[in-house]
C-alpha distance (Angstrom), angle and dihedral (degrees) to the residues before:
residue distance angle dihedral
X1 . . .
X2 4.27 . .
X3 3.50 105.4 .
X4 3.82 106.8 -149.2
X5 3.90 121.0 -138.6
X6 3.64 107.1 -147.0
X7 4.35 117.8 -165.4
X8 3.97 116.0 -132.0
X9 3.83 105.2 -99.3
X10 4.19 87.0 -127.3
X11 4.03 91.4 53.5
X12 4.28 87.4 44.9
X13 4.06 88.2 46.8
X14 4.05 90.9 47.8
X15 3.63 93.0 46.4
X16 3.89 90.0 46.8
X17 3.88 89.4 49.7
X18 3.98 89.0 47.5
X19 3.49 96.1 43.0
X20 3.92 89.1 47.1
X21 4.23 96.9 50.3
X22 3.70 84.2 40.7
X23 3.94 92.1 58.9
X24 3.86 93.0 38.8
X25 3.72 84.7 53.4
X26 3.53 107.7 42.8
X27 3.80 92.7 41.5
X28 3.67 101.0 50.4
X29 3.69 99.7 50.9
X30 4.09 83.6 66.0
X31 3.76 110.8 -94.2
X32 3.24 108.0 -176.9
X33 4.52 111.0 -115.3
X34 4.17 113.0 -144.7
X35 3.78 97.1 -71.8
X36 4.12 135.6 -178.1
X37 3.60 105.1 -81.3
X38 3.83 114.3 -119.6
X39 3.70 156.3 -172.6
X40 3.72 132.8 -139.2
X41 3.65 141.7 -166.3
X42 4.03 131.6 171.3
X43 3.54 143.9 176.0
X44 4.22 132.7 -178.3
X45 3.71 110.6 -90.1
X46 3.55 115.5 -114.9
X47 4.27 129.8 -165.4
X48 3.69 114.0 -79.8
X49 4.26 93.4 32.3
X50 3.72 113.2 147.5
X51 4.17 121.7 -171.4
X52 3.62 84.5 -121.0
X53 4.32 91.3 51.4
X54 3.88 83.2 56.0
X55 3.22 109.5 53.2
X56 3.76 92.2 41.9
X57 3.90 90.7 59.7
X58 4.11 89.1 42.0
X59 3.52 88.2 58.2
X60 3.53 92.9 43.4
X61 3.80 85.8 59.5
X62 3.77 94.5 -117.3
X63 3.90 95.7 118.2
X64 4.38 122.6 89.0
X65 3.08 115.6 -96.1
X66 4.06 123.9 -134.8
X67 3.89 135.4 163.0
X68 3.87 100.5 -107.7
X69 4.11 89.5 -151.0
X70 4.02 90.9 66.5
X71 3.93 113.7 68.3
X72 3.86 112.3 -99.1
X73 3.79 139.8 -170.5
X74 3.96 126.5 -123.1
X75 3.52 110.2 -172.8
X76 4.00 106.2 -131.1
X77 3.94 100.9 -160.4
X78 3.71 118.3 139.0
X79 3.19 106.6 -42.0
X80 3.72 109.3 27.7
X81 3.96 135.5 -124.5
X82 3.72 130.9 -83.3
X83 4.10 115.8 -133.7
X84 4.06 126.5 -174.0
X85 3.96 115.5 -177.1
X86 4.12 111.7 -173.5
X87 3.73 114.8 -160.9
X88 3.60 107.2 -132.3
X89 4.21 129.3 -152.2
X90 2.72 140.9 -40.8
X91 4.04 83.1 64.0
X92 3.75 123.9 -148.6
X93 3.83 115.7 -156.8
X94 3.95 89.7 -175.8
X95 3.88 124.7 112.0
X96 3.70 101.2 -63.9
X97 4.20 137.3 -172.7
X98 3.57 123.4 -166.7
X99 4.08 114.3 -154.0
X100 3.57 133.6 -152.3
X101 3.84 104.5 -151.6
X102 3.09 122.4 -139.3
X103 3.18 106.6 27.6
X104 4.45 117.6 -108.1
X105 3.38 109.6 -141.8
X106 3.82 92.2 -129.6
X107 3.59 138.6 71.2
X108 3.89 124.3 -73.7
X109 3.90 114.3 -162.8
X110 3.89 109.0 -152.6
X111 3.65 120.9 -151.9
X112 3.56 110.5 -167.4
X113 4.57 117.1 97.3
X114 3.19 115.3 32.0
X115 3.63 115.2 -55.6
X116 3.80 121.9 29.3
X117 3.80 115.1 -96.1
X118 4.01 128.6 -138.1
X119 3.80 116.0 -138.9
X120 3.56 111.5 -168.7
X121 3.96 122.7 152.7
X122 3.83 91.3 -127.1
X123 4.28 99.6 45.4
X124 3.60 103.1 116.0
X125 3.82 94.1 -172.2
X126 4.09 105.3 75.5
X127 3.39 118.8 91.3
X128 4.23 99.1 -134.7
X129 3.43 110.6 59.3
X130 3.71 121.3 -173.9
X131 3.64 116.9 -128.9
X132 4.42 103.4 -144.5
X133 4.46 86.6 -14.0
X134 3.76 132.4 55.0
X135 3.70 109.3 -112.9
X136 4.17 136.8 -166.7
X137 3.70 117.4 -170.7
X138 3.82 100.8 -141.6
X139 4.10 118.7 -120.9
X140 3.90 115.1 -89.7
X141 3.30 87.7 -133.8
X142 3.94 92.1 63.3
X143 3.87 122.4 105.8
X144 3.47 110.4 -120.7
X145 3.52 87.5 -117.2
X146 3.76 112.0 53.6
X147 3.79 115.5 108.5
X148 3.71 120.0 -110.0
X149 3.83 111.4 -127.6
X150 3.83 116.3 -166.4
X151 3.90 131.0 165.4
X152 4.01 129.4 -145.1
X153 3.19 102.5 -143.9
X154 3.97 124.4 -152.8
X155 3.17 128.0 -64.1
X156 3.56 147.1 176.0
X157 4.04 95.5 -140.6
X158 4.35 114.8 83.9
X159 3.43 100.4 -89.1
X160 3.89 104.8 -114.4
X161 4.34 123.7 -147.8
X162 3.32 114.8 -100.0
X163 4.17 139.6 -173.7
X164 3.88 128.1 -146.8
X165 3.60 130.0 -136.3
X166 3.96 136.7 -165.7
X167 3.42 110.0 -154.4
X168 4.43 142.6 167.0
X169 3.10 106.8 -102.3
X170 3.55 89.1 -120.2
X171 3.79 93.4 56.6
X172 3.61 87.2 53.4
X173 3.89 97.8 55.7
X174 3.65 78.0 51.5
X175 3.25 103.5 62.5
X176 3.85 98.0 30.6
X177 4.10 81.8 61.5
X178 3.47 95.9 50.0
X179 3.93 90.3 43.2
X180 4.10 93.2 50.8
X181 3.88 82.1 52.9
X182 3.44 97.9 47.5
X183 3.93 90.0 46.9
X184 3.33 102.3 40.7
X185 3.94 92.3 51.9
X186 3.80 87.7 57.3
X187 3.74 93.2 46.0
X188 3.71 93.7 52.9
X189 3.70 93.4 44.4
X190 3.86 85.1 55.7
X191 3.94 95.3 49.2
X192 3.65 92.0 46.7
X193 3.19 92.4 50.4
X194 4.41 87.3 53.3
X195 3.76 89.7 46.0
X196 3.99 95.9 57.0
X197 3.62 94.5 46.9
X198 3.44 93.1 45.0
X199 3.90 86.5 52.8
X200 3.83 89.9 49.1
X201 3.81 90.4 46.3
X202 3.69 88.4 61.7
X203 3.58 105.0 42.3
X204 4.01 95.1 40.0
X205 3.73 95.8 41.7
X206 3.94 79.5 -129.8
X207 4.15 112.4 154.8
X208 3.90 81.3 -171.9
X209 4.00 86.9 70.4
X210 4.02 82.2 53.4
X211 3.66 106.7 51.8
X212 3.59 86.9 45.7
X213 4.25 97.0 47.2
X214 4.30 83.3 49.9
X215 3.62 94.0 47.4
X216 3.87 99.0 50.3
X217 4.23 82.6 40.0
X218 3.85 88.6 56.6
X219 3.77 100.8 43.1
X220 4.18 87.4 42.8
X221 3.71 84.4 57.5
X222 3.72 86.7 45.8
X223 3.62 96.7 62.5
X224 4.09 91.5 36.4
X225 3.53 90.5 61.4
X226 4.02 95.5 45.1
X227 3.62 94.6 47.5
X228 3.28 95.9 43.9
X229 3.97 89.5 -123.2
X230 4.08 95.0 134.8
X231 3.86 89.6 55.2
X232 4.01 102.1 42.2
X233 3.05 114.3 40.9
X234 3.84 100.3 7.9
X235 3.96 86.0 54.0
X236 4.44 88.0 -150.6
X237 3.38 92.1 168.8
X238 3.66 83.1 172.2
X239 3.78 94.7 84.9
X240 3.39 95.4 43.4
X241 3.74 111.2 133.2
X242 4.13 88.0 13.3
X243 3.86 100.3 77.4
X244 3.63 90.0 110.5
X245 3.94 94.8 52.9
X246 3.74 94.7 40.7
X247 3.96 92.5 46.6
X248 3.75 93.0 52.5
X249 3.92 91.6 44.4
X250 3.86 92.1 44.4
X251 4.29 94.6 44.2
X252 3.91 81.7 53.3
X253 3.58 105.5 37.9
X254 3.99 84.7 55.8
X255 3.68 92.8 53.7
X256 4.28 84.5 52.7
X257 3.77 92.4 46.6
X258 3.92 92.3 44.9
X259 3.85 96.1 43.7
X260 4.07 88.6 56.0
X261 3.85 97.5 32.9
X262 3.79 82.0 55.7
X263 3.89 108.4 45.7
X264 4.33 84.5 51.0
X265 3.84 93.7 42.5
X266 3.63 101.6 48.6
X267 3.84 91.2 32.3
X268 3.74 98.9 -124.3
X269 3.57 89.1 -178.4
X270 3.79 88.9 66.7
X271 3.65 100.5 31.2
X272 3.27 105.8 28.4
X273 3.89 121.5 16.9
X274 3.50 103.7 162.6
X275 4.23 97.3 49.8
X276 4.48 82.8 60.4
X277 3.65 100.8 80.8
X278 3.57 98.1 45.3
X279 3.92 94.0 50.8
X280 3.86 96.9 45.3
X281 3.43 84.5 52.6
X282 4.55 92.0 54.3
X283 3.88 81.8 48.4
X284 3.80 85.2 51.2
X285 3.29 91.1 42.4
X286 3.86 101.6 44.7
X287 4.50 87.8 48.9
X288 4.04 80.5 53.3
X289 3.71 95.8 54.9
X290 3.92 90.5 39.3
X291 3.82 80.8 57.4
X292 3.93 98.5 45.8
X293 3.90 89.3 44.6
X294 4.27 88.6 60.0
X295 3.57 93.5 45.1
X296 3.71 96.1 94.0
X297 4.08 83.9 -152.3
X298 3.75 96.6 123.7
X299 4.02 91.7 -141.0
X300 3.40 93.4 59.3
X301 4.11 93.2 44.6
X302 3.55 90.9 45.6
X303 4.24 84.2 54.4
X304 3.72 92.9 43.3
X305 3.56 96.3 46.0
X306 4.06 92.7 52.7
X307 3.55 91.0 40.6
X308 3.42 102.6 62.8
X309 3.63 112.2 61.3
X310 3.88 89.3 54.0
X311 3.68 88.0 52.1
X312 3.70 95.5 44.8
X313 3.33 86.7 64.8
X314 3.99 110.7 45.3
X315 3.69 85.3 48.1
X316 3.99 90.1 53.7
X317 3.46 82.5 55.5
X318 3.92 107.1 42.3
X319 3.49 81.6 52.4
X320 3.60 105.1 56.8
X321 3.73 89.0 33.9
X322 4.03 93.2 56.1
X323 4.22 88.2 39.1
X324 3.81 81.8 58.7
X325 3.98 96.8 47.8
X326 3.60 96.7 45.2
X327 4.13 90.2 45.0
X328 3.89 86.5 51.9
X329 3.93 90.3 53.9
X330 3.82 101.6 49.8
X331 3.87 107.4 -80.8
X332 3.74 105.4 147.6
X333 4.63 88.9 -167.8
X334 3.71 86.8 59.0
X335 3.37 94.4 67.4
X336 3.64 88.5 54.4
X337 3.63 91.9 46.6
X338 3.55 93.0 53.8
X339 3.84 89.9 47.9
X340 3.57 94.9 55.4
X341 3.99 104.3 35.1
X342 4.27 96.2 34.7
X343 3.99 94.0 75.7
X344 3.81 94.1 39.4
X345 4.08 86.6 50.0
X346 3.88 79.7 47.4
X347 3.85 96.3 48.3
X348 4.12 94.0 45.1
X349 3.64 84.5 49.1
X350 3.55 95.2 54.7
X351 3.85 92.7 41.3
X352 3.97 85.4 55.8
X353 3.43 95.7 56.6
X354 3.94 89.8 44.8
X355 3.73 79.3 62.4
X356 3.44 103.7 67.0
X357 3.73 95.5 30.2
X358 3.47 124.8 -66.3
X359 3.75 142.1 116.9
X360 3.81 94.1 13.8
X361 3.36 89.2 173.4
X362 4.05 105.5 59.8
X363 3.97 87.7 82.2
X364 3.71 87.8 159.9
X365 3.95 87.4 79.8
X366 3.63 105.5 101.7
X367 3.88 95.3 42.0
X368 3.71 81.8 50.6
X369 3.78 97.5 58.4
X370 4.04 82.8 57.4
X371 3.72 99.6 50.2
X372 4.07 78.7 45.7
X373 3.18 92.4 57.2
X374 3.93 97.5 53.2
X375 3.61 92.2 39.0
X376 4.03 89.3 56.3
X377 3.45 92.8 49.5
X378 3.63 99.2 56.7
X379 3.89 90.1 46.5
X380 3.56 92.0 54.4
X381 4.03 89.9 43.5
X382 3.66 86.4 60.2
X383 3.78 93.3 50.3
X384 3.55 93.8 47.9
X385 3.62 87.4 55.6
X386 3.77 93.2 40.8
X387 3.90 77.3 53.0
X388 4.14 90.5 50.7
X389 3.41 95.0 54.2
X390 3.89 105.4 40.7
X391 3.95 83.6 50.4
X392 4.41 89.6 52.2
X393 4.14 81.2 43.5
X394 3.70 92.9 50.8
X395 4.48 92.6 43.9
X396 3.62 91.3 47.7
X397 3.35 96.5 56.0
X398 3.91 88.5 41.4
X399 3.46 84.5 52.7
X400 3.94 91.2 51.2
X401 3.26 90.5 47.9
X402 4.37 97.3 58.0
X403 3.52 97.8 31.0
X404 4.21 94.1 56.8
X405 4.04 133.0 49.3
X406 3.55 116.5 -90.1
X407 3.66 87.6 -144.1
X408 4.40 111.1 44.4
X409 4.16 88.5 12.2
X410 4.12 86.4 -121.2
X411 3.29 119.5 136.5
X412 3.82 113.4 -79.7
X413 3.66 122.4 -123.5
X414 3.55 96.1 -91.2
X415 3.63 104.9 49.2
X416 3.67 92.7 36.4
X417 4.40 93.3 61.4
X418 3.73 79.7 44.1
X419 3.61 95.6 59.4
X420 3.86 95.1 37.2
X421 3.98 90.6 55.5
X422 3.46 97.7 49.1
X423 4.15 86.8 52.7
X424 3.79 90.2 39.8
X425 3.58 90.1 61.0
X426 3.94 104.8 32.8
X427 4.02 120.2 79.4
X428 3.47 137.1 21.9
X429 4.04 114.2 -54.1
X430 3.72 107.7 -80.3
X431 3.76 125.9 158.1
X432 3.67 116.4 -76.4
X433 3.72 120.3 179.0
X434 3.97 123.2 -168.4
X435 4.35 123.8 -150.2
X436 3.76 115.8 -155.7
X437 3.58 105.4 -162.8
X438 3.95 125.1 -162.8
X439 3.80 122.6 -174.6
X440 3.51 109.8 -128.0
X441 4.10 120.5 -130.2
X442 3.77 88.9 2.0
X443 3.92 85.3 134.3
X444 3.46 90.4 56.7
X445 4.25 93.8 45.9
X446 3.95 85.8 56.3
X447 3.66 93.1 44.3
X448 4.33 91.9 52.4
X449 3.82 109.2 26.4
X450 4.00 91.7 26.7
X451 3.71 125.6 -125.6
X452 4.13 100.9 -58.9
X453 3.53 84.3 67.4
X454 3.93 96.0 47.6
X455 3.85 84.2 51.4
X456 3.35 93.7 55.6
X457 3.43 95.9 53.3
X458 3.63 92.7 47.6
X459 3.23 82.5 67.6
X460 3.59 111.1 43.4
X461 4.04 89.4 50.4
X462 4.29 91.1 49.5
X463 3.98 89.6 57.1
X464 4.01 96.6 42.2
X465 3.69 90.4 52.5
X466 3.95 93.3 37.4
X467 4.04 80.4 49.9
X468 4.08 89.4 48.5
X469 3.86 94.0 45.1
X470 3.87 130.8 76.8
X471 3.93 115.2 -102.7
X472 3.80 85.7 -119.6
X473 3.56 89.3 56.4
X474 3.59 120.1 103.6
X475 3.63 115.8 -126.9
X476 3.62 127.4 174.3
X477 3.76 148.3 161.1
X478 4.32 112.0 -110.4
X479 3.61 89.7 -174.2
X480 3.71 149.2 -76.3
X481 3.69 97.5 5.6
X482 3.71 107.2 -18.3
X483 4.07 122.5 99.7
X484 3.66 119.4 -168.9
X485 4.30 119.3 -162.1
X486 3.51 124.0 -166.4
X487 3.62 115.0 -154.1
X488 3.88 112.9 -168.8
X489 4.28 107.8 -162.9
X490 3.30 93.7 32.7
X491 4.44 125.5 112.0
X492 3.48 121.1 -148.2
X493 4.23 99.4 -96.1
X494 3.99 87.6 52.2
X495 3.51 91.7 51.5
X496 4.17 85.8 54.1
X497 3.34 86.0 57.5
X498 4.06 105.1 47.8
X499 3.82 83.8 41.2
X500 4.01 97.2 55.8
X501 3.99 77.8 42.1
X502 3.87 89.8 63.5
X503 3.29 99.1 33.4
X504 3.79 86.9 59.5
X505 3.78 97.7 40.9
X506 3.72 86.2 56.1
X507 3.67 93.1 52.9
X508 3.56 93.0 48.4
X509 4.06 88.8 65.0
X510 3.77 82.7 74.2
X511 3.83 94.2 -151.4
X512 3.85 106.4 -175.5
X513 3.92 110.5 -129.6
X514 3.73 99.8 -177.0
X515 3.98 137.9 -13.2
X516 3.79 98.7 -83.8
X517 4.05 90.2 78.4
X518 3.62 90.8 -101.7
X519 3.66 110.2 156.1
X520 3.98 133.8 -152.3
X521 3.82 115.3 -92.8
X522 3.51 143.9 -178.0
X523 3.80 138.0 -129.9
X524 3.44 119.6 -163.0
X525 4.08 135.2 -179.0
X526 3.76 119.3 -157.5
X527 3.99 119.9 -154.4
X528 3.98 121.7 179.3
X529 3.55 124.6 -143.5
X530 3.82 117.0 -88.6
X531 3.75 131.6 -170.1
X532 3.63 111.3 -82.7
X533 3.76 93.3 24.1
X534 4.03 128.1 157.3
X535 3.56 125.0 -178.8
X536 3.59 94.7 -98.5
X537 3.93 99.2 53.0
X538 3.85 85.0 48.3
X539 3.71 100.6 52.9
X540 3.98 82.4 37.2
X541 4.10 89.8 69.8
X542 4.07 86.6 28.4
X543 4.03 81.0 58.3
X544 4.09 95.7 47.0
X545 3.40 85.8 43.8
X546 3.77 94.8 58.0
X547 3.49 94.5 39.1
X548 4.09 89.4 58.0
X549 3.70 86.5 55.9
X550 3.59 98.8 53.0
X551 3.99 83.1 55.6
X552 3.70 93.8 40.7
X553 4.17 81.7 64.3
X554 3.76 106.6 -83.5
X555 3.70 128.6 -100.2
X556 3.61 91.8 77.9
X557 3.58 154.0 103.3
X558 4.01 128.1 -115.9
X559 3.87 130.9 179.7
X560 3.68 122.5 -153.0
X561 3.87 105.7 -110.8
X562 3.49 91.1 -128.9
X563 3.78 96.5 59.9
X564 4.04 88.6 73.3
X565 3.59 127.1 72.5
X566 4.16 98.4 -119.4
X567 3.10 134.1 136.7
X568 3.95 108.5 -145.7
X569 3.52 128.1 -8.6
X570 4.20 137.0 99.2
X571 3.38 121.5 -30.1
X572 3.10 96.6 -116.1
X573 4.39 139.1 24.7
X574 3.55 115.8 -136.7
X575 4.11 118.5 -158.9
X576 3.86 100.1 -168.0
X577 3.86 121.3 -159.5
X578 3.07 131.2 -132.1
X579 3.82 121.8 -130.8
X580 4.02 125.4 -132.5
């Protein structure tokens, strides 16, 4: 009998989940699918070239040849550059798209059915639009054979390398699916990102929150524009024709953002004073260029445009360079910055030197720079919320620190009324009594054993009464050598008895005041809560209270007569105590 081998459903759905981040991975940074193999050649355009001109010389041999698989440069000066790519066998005769990846930001004239063709990243009238690449679906009508001549025609943007691919056209829907999954992950990472700190911006009041929300908006934009992601399949026809202008302003703008997002985040003015100047003035700098760039007065364009390369990368560097300094010094966000910006300073590196010739085989580049891009904004999410909380750490315990006595670690005078308003006036009426508490002979302790020794016993009496007391039970120091406790639940006759409790407890710590065995006391006066009460008419009749138990003898309790429902009677009820 076949014995069937079943797999655990949770080791299938890991795998599946692996297998799935793996693809989305390895597919968006650009791997390359089984393609047509091919050939290329090129040579700079020059006036008085016709289609037929160049293709007569290719075939005469007279062209450069290149590998169109590995990323090459055309230069696109005035007149342009001529390219011819030849499928080679075996040949397909199936549907077939060739791809220019990445995507110029210029204009590529295809001759190949039978009018030329303009590829452009922001022409909304073709029918095949590349998703990250150009792409041409080639005639039916052409023989598998025939070369494909195109022409990159001038432009004003740096002419970037690119590679060429001939591809099924069902290996290129593929690919463009897996790419507009890939992308689109990144670019909502990115935009979530914006929307939270914007969120945080608001409700903090945090400028921080900003900086950081326009930076990731600017560098999103960035990467929408080079892709080609905000004109297929975002469809803005809006910046059609403007790519150029919004590129330039966006590439600056992030620098701005980035240079004032960083000098708040990393607290330069802490950790590294010196580096602040010179980056406010690159974000000054980059907001001037952004201006200069709109002007439309060819002068200042002209300026702009030569300006900012140079710029770009000093401010890269100052950066990185002030990251470092602050790092070195203690700042735990610079270590986040550096996390998040390093491998993007990496990747634009790399990119650079793709640009005038170098690795033209890491292809993956430009997708790169997007997953970059998310990756750096989640790293610097986390800091800023590493930031958030190590700032709520530091005002609670700056909070702690006013709202209780330096001395007994009771609440202080201030915060303690504070607190007994607020529960004074919140609930249904319930009884609520109050305990003024005066240390008896304390004068006298100062006067003999000097004022270390009234400390300590400051201190010892505030944690044997916070000991006594409920938790809920608010305790506080009134000043010099007077506590006050407000016990919410409590009627007047209970609050007799947990007064004559502390008064005993305290006692009972048999703190010597001088050498004739006298012993530090307590005298306490107990008010409960009337209608119409505040906290200062309660600790008013707590007070009298008190003060008719220091003259009853001391070491003793006394409740305000008014406290108790009776008719006639003393003023006041005294509980005396009696000592061990």
């Amino acid at each position: 009998m076949e014995r069937l081998v079943t797999m655990p459903t949770s080791i299938r759905s890991r795998r599946s989940w692996c297998g799935f981040v793996l693809g989305l991975f390895w597919f968006g940074l650009g791997v390359a699918h089984a393609a047509t193999p091919l050939n290329g050649a090129w040579r700079e355009a020059h006036a008085g070239d016709t289609p037929q001109s160049v293709l007569h010389e290719y075939h005469a041999g007279l062209l450069k040849s290149f590998d169109p698989s590995l990323l090459q440069r055309f230069p696109q000066n005035s007149t342009g550059s001529w390219v011819v790519i030849t499928p080679q066998p075996p040949w397909d005769n199936t549907a077939r798209v060739l791809t220019i990846y990445p995507p110029t930001l210029g204009t590529v004239t295809v001759f190949g059915g039978d009018q030329p063709e303009t590829l452009a990243l922001d022409d909304f009238s073709a029918s095949t639009h590349g998703h990250g690449r150009l792409a041409w679906q080639l005639p039916a009508s052409m023989a598998a054979s025939a070369p494909i001549l195109l022409k990159f025609e001038p432009s004003q943007t740096l002419s970037a390398p690119v590679r060429f691919h001939l591809e099924s056209w069902n290996e290129y829907i593929r690919a463009d699916a897996q790419w507009l999954v890939f992308a689109s992950a990144c670019f909502a990472v990115m935009l979530a990102m914006v929307l939270m700190a914007l969120c945080f911006a608001l409700m903090l009041r945090d400028v921080t929150y900003a900086w950081y929300a326009g930076y990731i908006l600017c560098y999103a934009l960035i990467q929408g524009i080079q892709t080609g992601f905000v004109f297929h399949p975002m469809e803005w026809e809006l910046l059609s024709g403007t790519a150029l202008l919004a590129g330039s302003a966006a590439v600056a703008l992030s620098v701005a953002f980035a240079s004032l997002f960083m000098m708040r985040f990393c607290e330069l003015q802490s950790y590294a004073p010196l580096l602040r100047v010179p980056i406010m003035a690159l974000a000054v700098g980059m907001i001037q260029l952004v201006l200069m760039r709109s002007s439309r007065i060819p002068l200042l364009v002209e300026v702009a445009q030569i300006l900012l390369n140079p710029l770009l990368m000093i401010g890269a560097a100052l950066l990185l360079v002030a990251a470092i300094v602050a790092a070195a010094r203690g700042s735990r966000q610079a270590w986040f910055f550096l996390a998040g910006w390093t491998p993007l300073l990496l990747l634009t590196a790399l990119t650079s030197a793709q640009v005038g010739g170098a690795l033209p085989q890491l292809d993956w580049l430009n997708d790169a720079s997007l997953a970059g891009g998310a990756f750096e904004a989640v790293v610097l999410s986390i800091g800023l919320a590493d930031r958030a909380l190590r700032l709520r750490h530091d005002r609670d315990i700056v909070r702690v620190l006013a709202d209780h006595d330096a001395l007994t670690n009771v609440l202080n005078r201030r915060a303690w009324t504070e607190r007994a308003s607020a529960l004074l006036s919140s609930g249904p009426p319930r009884p609520i009594a109050l305990l003024f508490l005066d240390l008896d002979h304390f004068k006298l302790l100062n006067d003999r054993q000097g004022h270390n020794a009234g400390d300590r016993a400051l201190v010892a009496v505030a944690k044997a009464l916070a000991t006594e007391l409920r938790p809920a039970d608010l305790l506080g120091r009134y000043g010099g050598e007077e506590f006050v406790a407000l016990l919410d639940g409590i009627p007047a006759q209970q609050a007799l008895q947990v007064a004559t409790r502390l008064c005993r407890r305290v006692h009972r710590l048999e703190i010597p005041v001088s050498e004739d065995s006298l012993l530090l006391s307590v005298s306490i006066g107990v008010a409960a809560r009337r209608e119409g009460d505040d906290v200062e008419s309660l600790v008013d009749r707590a007070d009298q209270a008190m003060y008719d138990a220091k003259l009853g003898g001391r070491n003793r309790v006394s409740l305000h007569v008014g406290s108790v429902q009776a008719p006639a009677g003393p003023r006041l009820h005294v509980v005396e105590t009696r000592e061990r």
